[in-house]
Structure formats: C-alpha cells, structure tokens
C-alpha positions as CSV (number, residue, x, y, z in Angstrom):
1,X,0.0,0.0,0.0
2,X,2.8,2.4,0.6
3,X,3.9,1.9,-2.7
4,X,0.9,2.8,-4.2
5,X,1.0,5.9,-2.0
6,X,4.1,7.0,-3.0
7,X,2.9,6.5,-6.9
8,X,0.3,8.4,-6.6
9,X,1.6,10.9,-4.7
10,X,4.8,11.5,-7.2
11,X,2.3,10.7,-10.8
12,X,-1.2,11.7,-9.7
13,X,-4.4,9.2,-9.4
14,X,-5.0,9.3,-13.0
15,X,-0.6,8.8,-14.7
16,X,-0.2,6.0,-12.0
17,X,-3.3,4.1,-13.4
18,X,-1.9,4.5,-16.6
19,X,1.5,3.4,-15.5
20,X,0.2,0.1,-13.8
21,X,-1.7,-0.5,-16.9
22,X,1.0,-0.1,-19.2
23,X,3.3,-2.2,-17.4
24,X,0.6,-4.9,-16.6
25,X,0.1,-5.4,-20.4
26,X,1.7,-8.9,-22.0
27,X,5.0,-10.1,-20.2
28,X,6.2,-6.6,-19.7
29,X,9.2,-6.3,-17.2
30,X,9.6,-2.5,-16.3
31,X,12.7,-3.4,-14.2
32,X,14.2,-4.4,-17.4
33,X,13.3,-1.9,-19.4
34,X,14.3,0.8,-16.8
35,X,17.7,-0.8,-16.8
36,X,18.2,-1.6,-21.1
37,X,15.0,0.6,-22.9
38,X,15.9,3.9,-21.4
39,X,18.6,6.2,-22.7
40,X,21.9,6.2,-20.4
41,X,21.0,10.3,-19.3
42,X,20.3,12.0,-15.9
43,X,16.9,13.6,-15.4
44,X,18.1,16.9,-16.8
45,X,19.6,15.7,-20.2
46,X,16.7,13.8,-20.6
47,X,14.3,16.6,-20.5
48,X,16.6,19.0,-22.5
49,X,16.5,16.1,-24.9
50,X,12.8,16.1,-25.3
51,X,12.0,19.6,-24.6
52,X,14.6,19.5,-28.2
53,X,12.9,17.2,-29.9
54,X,9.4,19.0,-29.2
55,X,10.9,22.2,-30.2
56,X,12.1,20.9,-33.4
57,X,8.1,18.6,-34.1
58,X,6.5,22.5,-33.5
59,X,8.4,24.3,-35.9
60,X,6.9,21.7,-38.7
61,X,3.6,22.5,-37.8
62,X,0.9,24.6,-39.5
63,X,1.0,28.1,-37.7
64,X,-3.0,27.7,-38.5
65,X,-4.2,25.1,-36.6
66,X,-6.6,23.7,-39.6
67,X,-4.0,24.4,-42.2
68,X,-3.8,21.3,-43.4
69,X,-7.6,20.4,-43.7
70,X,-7.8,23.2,-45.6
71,X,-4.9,22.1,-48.0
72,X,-6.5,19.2,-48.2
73,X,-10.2,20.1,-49.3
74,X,-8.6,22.5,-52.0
75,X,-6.6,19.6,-54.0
C-alpha cells in the first residue's frame, strides 16, 4: 500500500493508473526496461532532450491550426 501511496503521490491518481496499466500489459518487465530501454542520461539531459525534440516537431507545424484540412479540401 505504501507503494501505491508514494505513486500516486509523485504521478497523480489518473498517470499512475496508466503506469500500472502499461506495465501490466503482456509479459512486460519494467525493471528491465528501466535498466536496457531507457537512454543512459540524468533527469536533466533527458528533458533537455525532449524539450529538443518537441521544439524541433512545432516548428513543422501549421501556424494555423486547420491548415492542413484546408490544404486538403482544396486539391
């Protein structure tokens, strides 16, 4: 019970429920993967990583939201 107090606590009721469902899926072994499916990289690195990598998806995006519907309909 502790456990699930602490998951909560650190995720939030609704991202720990979706963590124990993701790794109750199949044969999924999250001490593995934490150890071998994880890049080698502290907390920071990791987050300038993806903060990166979602800096560099945004600038491909429409500016308008709809942009591409509207390309879309017009061919």
């Amino acid at each position: 019970m502790q456990g699930m107090q602490v998951l909560i606590g650190a995720l939030g009721l609704v991202e720990a429920e979706r963590f124990l469902a993701a790794v109750s899926r199949d044969r999924f072994n999250y001490t593995e993967w934490r150890r071998h499916g994880l890049p080698q990289m502290d907390v920071d690195e990791l987050a300038n990583a993806a903060n990166s990598l979602a800096a560099q998806r945004s600038r491909h995006l429409p500016k308008e939201p709809n942009a591409v519907v509207k390309a879309l309909h017009t061919k």
